[in-house]
C-alpha positions as CSV (number, residue, x, y, z in Angstrom):
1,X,3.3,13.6,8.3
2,X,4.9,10.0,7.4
3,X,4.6,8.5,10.9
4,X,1.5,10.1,11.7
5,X,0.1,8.0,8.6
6,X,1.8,5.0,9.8
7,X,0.4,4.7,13.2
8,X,-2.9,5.5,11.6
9,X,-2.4,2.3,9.6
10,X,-2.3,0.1,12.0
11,X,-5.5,-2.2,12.8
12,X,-7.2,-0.5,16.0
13,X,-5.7,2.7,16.2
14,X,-8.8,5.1,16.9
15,X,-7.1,8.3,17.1
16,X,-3.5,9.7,16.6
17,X,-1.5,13.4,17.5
18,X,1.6,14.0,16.4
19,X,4.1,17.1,17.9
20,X,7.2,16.8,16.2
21,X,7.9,20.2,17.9
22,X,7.1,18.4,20.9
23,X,9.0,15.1,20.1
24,X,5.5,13.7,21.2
25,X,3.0,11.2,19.8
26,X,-0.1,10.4,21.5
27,X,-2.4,6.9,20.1
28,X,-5.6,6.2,21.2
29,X,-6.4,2.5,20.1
30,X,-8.3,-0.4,21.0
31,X,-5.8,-3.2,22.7
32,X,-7.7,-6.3,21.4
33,X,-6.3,-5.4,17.8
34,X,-3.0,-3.5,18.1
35,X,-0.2,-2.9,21.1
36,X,2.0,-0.6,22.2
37,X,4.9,-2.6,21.0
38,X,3.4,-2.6,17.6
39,X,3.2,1.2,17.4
40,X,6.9,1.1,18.5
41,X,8.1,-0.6,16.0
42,X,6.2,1.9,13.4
43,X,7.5,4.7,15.0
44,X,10.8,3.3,14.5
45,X,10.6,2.2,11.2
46,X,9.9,5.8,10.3
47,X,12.8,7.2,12.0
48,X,12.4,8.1,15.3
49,X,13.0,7.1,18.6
50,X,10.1,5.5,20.8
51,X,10.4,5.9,24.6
């Protein structure tokens, strides 16, 4: 899975599950190396739609 490997990527991402069925990522990752905001902009460089 492309974004799954993308978020994973990332400096301080710990953990990552990915439901496209589910339209549903959840990232476990340490906020002293990586944000939220990051991971957004991942998951939209891969195509989909963060909320």
């Amino acid at each position: 899975m492309r974004v799954k490997k993308a978020i994973e990527g990332l400096e301080g991402v710990k953990k990552v599950d990915v439901s496209l069925e589910n339209k549903q990522a959840v990232v476990e990752f340490d906020e002293g190396k990586t944000d939220v905001k990051k991971i957004k902009a991942v998951v939209q460089e891969n195509g989909y739609e963060p909320s």
